[in-house]
Backbone atoms as SQL, in Angstrom:
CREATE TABLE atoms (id INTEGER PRIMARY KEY, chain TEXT, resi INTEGER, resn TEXT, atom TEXT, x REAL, y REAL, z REAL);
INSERT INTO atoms VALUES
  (1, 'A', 1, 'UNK', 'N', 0.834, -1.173, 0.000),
  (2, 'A', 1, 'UNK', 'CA', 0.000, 0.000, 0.000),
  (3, 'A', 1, 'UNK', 'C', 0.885, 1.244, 0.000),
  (4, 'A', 2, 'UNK', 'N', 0.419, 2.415, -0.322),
  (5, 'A', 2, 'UNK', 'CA', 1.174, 3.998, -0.647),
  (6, 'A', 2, 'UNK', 'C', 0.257, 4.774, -0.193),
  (7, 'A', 3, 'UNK', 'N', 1.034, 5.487, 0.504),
  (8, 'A', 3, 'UNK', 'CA', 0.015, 7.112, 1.063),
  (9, 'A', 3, 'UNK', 'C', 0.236, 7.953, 0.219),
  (10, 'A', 4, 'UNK', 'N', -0.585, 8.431, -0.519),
  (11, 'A', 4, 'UNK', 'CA', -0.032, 9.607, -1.713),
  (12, 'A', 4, 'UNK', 'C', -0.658, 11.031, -0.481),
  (13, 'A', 5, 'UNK', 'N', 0.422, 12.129, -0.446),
  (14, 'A', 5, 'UNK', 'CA', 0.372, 13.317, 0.182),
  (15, 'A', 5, 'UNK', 'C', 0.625, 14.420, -1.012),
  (16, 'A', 6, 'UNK', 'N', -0.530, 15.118, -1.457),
  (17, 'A', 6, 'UNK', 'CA', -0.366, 16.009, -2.086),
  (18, 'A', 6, 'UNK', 'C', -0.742, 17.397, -1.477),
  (19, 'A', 7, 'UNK', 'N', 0.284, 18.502, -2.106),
  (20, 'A', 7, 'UNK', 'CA', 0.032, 19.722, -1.354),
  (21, 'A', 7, 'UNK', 'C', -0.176, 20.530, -2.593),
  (22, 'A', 8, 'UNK', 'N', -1.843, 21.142, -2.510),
  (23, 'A', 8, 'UNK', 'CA', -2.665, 21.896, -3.275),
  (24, 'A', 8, 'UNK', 'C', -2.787, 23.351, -2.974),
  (25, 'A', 9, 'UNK', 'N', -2.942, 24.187, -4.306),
  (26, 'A', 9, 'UNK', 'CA', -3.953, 25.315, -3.626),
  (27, 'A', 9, 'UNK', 'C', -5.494, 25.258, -3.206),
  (28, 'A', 10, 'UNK', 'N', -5.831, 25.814, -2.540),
  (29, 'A', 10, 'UNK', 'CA', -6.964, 25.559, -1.512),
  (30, 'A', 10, 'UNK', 'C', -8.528, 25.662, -2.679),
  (31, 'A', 11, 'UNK', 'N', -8.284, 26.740, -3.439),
  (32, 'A', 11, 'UNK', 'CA', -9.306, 26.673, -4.377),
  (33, 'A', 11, 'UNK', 'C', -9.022, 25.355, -5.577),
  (34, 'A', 12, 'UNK', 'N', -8.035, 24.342, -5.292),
  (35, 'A', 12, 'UNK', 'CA', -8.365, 23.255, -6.323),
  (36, 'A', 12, 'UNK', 'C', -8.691, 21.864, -5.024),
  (37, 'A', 13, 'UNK', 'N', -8.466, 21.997, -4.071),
  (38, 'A', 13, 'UNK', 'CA', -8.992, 21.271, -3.395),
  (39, 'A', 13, 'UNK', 'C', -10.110, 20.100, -3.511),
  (40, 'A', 14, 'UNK', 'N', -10.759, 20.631, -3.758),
  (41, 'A', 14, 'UNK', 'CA', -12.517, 20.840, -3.300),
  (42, 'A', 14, 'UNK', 'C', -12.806, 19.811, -4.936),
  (43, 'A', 15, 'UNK', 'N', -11.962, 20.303, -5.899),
  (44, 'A', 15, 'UNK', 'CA', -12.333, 19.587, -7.326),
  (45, 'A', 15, 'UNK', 'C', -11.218, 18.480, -7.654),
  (46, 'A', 16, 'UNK', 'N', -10.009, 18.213, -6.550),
  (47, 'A', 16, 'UNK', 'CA', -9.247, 17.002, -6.800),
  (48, 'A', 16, 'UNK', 'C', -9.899, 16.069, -6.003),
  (49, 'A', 17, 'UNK', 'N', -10.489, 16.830, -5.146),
  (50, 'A', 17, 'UNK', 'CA', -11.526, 15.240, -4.421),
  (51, 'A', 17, 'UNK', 'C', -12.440, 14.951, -4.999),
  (52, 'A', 18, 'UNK', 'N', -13.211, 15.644, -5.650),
  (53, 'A', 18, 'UNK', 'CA', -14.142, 15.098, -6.480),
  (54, 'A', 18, 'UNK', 'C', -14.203, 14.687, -7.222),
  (55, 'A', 19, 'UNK', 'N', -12.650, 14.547, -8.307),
  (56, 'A', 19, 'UNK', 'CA', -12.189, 13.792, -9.315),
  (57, 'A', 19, 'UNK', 'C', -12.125, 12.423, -8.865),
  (58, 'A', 20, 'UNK', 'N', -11.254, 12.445, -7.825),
  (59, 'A', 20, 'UNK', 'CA', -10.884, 11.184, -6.914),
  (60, 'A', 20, 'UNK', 'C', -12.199, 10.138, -6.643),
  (61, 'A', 21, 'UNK', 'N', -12.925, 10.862, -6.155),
  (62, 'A', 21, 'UNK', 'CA', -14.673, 10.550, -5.693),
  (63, 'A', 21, 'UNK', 'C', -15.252, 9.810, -6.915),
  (64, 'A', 22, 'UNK', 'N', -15.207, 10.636, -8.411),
  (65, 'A', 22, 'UNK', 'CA', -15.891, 10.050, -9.115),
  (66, 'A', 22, 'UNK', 'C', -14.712, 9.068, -9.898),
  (67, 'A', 23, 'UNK', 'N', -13.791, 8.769, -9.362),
  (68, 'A', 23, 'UNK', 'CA', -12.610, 7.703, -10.024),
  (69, 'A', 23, 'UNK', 'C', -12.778, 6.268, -9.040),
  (70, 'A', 24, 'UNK', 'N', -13.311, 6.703, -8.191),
  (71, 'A', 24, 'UNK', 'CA', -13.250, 5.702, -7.074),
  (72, 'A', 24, 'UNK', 'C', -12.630, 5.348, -5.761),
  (73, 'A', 25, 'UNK', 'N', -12.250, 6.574, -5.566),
  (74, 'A', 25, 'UNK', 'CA', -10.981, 6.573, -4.548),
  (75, 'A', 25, 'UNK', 'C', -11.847, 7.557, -3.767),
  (76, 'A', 26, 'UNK', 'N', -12.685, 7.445, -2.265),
  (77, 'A', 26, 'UNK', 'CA', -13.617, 8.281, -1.612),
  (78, 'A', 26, 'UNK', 'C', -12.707, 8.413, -0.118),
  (79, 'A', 27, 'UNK', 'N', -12.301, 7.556, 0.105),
  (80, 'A', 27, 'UNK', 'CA', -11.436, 7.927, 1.201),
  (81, 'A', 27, 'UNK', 'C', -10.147, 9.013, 0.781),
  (82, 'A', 28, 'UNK', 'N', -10.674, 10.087, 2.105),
  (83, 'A', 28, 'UNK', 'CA', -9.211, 11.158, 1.792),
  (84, 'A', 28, 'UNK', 'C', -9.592, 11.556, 2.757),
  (85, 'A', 29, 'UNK', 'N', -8.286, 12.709, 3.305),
  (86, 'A', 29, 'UNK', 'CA', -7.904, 13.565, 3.970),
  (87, 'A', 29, 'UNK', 'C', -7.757, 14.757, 4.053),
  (88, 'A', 30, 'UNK', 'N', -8.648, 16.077, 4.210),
  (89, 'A', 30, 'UNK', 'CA', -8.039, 16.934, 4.002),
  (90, 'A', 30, 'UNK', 'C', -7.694, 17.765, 4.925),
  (91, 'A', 31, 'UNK', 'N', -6.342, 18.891, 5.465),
  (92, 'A', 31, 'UNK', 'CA', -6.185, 19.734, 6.340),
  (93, 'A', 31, 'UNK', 'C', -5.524, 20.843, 5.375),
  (94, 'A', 32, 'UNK', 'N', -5.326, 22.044, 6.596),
  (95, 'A', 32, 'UNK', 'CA', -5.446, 23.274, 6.103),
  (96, 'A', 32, 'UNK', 'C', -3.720, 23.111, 6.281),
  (97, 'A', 33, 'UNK', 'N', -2.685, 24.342, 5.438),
  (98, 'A', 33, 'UNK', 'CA', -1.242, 24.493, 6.229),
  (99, 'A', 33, 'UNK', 'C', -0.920, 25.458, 5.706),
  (100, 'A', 34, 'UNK', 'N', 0.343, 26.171, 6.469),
  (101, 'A', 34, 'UNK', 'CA', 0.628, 27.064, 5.777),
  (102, 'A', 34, 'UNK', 'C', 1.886, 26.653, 5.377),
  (103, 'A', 35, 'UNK', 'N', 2.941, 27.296, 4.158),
  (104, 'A', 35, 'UNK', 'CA', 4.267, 26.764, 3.713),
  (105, 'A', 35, 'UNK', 'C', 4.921, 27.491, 2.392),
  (106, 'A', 36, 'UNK', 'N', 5.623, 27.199, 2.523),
  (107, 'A', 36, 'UNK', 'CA', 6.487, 27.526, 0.724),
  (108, 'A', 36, 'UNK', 'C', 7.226, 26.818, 0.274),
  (109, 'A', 37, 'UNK', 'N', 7.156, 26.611, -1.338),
  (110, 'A', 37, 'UNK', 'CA', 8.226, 26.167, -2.046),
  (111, 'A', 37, 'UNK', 'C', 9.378, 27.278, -2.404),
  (112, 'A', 38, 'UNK', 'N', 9.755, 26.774, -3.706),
  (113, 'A', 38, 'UNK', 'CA', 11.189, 27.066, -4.048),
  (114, 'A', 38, 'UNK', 'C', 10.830, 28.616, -4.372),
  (115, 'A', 39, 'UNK', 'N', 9.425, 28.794, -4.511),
  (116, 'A', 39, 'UNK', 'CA', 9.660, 30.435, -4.804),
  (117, 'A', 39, 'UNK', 'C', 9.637, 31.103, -3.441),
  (118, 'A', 40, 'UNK', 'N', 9.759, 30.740, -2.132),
  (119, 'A', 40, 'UNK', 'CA', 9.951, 31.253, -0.959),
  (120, 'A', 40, 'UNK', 'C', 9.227, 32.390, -0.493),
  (121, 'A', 41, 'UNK', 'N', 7.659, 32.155, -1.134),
  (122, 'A', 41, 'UNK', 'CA', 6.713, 33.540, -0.418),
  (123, 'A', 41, 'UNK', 'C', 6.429, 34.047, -1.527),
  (124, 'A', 42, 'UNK', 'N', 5.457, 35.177, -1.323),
  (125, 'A', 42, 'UNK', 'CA', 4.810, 35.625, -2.813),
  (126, 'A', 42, 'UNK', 'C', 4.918, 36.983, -1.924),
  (127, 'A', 43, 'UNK', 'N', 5.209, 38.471, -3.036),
  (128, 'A', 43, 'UNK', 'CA', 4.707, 39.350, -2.992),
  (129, 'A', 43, 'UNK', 'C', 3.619, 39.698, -3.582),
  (130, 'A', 44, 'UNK', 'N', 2.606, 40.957, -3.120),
  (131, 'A', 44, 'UNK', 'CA', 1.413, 41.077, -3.911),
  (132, 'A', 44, 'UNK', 'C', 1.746, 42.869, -3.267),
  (133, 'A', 45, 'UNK', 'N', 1.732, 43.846, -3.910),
  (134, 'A', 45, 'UNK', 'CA', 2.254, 44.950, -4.107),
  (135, 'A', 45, 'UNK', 'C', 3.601, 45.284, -2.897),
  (136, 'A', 46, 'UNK', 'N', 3.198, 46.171, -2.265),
  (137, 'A', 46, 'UNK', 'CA', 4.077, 46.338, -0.874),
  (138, 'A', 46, 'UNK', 'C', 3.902, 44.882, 0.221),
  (139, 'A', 47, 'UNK', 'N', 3.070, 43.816, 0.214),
  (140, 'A', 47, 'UNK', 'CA', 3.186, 43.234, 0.867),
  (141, 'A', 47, 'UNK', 'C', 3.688, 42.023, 0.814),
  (142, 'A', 48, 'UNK', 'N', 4.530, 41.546, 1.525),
  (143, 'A', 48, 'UNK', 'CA', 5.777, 40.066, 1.530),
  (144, 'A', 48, 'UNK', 'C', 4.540, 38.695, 2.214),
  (145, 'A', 49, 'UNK', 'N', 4.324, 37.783, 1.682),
  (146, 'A', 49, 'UNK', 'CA', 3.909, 36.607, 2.538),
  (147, 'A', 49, 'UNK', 'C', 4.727, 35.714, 2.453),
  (148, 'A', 50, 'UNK', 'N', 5.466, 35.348, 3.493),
  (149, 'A', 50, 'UNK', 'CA', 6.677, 34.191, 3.998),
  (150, 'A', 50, 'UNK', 'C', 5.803, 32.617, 3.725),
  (151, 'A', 51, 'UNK', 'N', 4.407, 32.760, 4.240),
  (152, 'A', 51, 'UNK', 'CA', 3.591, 31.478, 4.142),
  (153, 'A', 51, 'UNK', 'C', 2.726, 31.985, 3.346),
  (154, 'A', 52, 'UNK', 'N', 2.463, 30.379, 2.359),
  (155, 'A', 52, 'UNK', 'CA', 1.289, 30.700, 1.760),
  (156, 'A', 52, 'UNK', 'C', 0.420, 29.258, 2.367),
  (157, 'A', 53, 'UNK', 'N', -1.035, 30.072, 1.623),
  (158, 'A', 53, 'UNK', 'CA', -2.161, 28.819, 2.633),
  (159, 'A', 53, 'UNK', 'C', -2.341, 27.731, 1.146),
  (160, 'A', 54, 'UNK', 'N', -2.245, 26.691, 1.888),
  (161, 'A', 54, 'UNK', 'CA', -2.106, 25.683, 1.188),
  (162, 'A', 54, 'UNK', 'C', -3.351, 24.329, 1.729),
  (163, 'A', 55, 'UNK', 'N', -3.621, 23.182, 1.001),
  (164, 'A', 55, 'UNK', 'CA', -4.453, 21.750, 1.577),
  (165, 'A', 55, 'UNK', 'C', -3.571, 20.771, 0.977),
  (166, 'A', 56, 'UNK', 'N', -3.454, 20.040, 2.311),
  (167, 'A', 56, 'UNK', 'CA', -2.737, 18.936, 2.396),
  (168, 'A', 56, 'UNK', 'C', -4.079, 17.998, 2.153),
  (169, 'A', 57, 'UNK', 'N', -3.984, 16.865, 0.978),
  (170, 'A', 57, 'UNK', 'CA', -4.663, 15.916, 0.983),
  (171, 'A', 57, 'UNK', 'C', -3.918, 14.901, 1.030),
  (172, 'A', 58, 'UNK', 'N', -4.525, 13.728, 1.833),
  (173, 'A', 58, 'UNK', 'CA', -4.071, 12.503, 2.322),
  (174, 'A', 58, 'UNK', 'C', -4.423, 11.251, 1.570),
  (175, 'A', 59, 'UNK', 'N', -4.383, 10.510, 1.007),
  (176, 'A', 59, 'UNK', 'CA', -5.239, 9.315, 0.387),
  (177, 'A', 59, 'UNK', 'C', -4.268, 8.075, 0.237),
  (178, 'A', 60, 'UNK', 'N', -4.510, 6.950, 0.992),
  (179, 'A', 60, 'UNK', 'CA', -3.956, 5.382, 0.802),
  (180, 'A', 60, 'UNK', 'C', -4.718, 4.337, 0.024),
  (181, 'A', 61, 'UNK', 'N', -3.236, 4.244, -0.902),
  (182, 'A', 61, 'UNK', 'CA', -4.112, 3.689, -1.667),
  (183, 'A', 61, 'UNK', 'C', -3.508, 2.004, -2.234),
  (184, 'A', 62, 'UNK', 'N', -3.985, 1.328, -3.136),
  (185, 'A', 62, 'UNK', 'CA', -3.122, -0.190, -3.458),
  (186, 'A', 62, 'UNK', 'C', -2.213, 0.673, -4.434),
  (187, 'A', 63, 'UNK', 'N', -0.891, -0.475, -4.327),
  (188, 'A', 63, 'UNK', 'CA', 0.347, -0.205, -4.856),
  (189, 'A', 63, 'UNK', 'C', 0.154, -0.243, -6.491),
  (190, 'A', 64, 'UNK', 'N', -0.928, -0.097, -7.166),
  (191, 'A', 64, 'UNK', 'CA', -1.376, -0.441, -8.419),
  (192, 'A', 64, 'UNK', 'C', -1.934, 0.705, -8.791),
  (193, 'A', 65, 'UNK', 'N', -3.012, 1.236, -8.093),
  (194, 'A', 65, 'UNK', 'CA', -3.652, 2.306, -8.530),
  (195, 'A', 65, 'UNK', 'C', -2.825, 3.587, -8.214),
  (196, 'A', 66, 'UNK', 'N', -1.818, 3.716, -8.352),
  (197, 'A', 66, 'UNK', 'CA', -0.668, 4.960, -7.903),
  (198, 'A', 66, 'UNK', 'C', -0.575, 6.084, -9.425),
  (199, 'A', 67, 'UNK', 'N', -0.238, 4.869, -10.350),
  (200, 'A', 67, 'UNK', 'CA', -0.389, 6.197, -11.893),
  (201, 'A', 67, 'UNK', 'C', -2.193, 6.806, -11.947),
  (202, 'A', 68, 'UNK', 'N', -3.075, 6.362, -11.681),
  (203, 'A', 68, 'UNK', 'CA', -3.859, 6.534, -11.805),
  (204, 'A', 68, 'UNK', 'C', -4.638, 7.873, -10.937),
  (205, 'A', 69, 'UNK', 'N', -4.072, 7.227, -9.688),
  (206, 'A', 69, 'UNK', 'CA', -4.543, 8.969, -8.735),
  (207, 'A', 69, 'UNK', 'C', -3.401, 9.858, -8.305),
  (208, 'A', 70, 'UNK', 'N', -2.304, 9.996, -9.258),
  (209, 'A', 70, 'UNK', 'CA', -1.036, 10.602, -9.470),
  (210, 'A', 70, 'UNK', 'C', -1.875, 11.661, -10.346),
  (211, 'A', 71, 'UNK', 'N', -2.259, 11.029, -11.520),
  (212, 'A', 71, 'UNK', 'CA', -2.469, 10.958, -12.869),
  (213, 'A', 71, 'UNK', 'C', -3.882, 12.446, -12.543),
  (214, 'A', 72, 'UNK', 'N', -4.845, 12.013, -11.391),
  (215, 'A', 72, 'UNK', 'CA', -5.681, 12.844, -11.143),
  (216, 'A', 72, 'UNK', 'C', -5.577, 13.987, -10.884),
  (217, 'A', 73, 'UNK', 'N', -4.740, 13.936, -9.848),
  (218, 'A', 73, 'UNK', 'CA', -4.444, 14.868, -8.549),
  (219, 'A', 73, 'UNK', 'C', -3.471, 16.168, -9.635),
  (220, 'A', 74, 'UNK', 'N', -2.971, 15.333, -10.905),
  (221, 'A', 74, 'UNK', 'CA', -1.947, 16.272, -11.401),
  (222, 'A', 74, 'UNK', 'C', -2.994, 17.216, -12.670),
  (223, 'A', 75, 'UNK', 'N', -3.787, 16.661, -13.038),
  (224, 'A', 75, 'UNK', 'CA', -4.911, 17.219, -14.186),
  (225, 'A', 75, 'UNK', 'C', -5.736, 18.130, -13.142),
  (226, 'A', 76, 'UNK', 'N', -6.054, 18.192, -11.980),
  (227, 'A', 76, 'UNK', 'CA', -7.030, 18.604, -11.695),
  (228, 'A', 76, 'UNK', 'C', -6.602, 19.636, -10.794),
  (229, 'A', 77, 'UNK', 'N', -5.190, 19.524, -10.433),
  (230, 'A', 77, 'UNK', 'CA', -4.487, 20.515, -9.205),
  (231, 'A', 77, 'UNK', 'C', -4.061, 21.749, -10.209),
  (232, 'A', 78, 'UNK', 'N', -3.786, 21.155, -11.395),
  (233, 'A', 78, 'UNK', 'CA', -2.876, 22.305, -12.597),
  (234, 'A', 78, 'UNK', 'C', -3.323, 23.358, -12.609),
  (235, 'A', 79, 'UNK', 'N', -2.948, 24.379, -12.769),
  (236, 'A', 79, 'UNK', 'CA', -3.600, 25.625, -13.225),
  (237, 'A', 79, 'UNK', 'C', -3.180, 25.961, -14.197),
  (238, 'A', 80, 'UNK', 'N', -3.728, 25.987, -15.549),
  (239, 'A', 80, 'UNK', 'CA', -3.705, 26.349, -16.811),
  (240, 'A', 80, 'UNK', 'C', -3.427, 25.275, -17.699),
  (241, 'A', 81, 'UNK', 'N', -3.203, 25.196, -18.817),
  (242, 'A', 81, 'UNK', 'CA', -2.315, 24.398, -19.239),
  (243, 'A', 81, 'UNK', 'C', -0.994, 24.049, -19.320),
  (244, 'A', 82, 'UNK', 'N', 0.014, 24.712, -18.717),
  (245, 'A', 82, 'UNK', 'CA', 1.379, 24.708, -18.320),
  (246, 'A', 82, 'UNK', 'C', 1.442, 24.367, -17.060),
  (247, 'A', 83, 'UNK', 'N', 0.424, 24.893, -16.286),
  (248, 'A', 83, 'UNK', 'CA', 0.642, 25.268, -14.792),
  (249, 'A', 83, 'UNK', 'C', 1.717, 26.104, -14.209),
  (250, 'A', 84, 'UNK', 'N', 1.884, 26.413, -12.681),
  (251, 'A', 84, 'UNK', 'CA', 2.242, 28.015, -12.507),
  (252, 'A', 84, 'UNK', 'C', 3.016, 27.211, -11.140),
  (253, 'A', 85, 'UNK', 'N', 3.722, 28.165, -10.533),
  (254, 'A', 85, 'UNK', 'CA', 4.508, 28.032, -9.287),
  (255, 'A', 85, 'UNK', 'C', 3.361, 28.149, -8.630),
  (256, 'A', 86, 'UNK', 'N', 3.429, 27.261, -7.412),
  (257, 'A', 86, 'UNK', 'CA', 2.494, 27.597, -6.570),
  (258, 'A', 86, 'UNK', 'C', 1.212, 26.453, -6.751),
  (259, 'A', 87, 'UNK', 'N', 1.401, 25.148, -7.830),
  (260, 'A', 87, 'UNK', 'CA', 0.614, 24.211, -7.611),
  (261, 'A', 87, 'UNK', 'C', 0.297, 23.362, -7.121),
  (262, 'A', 88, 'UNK', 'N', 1.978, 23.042, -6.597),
  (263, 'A', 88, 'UNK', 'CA', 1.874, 21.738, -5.505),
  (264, 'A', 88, 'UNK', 'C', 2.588, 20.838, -5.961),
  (265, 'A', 89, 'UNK', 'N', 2.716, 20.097, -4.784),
  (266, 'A', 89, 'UNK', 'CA', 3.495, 18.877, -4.763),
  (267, 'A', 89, 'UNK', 'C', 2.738, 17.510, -4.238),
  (268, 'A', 90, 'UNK', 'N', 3.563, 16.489, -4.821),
  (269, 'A', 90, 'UNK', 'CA', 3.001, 15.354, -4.238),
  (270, 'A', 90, 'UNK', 'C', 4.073, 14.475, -3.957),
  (271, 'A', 91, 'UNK', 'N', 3.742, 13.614, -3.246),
  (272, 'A', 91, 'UNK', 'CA', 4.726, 12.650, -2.642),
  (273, 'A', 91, 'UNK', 'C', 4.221, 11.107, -2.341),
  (274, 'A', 92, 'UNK', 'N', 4.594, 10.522, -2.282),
  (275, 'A', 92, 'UNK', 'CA', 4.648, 9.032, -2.176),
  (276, 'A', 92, 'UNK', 'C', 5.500, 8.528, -1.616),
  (277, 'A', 93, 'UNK', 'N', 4.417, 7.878, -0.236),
  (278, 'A', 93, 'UNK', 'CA', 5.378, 6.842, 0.639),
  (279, 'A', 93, 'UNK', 'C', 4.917, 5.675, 1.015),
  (280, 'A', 94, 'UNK', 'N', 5.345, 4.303, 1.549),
  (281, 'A', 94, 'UNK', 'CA', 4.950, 3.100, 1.339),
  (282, 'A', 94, 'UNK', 'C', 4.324, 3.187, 2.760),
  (283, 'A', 95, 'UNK', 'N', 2.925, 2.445, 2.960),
  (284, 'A', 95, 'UNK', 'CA', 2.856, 2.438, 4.277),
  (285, 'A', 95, 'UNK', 'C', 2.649, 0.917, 4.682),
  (286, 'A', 96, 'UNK', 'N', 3.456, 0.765, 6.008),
  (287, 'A', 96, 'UNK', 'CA', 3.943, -0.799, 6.173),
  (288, 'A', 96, 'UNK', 'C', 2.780, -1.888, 7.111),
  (289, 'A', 97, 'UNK', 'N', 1.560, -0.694, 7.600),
  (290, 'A', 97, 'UNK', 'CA', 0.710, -1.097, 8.303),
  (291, 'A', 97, 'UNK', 'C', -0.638, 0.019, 8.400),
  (292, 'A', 98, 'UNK', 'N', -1.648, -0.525, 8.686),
  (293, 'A', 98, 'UNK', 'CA', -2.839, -0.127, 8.936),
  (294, 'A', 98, 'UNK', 'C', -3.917, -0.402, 9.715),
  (295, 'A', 99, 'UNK', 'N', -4.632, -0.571, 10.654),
  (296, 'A', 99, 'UNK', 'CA', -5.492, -0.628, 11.885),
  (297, 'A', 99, 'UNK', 'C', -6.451, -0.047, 11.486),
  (298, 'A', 100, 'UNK', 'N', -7.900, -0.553, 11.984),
  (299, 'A', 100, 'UNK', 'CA', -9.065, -0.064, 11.989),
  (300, 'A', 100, 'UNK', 'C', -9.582, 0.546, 13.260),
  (301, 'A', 101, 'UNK', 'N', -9.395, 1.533, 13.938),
  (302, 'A', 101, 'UNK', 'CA', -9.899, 1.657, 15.021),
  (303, 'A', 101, 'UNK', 'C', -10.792, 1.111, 15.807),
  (304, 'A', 102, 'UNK', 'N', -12.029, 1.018, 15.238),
  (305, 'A', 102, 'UNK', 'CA', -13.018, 0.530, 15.813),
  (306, 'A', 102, 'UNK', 'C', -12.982, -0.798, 16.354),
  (307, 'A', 103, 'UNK', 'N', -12.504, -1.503, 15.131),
  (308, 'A', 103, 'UNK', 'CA', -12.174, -3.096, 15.433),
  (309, 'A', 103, 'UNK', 'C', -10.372, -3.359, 16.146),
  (310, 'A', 104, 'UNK', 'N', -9.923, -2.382, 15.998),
  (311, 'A', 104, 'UNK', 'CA', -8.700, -3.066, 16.222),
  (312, 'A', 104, 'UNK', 'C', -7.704, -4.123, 14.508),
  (313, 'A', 105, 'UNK', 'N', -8.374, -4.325, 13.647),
  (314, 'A', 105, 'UNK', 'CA', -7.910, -5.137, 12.630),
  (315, 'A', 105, 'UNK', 'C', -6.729, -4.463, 11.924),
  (316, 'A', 106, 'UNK', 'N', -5.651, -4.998, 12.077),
  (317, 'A', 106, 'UNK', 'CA', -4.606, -5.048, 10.735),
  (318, 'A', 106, 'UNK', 'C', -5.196, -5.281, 9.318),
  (319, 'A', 107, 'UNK', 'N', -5.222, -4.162, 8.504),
  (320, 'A', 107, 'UNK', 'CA', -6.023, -4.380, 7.339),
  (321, 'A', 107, 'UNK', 'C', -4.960, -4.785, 6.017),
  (322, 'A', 108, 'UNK', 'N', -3.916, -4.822, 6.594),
  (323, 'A', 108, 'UNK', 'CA', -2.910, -5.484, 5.734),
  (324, 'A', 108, 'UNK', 'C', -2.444, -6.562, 5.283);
């Protein structure tokens, strides 16, 4: 299994889950953060922002369906057809275990 962690702007949020949703993938995560990449803050006239507001989405998924909600998250996070600084990142990491709370079950 893979946790895909992608970091969005907040107004594409809302339409990479719903891509996800209607692909088949309904379990996710979302939280709020603040952060920067390589462009290190945005000015917008006289004013400097060190953080920008960003959504962290969370989603685990089988080691198979990875091009597929890569594949989403990257069509639907883009802005424009080139896309722009400031779209996000994603990441992929293996996860070695999983628990159900309720039950207690290793779902692995």
């Amino acid at each position: 299994m893979l946790m895909i962690k992608a970091i969005v702007r907040p107004e594409k949020a809302d339409a990479v889950m719903a891509e996800l949703m209607l692909a088949g993938f309904p379990s996710i995560s979302k939280m709020d953060l603040l952060g920067r990449g390589k462009q290190k803050g945005i000015q917008v006239g006289t004013n400097y922002y060190n953080q920008i507001s960003k959504k962290l989405l969370m989603i685990v998924i089988n080691d198979d369906e990875k091009d597929d909600v890569i594949s989403i998250i990257m069509r639907t996070a883009r802005t424009g057809e080139q896309g722009s600084f400031g779209d996000g990142k994603i990441f992929v990491l293996p996860v070695l275990e999983t628990f159900t709370i309720s039950n207690g079950k290793n779902q692995l």
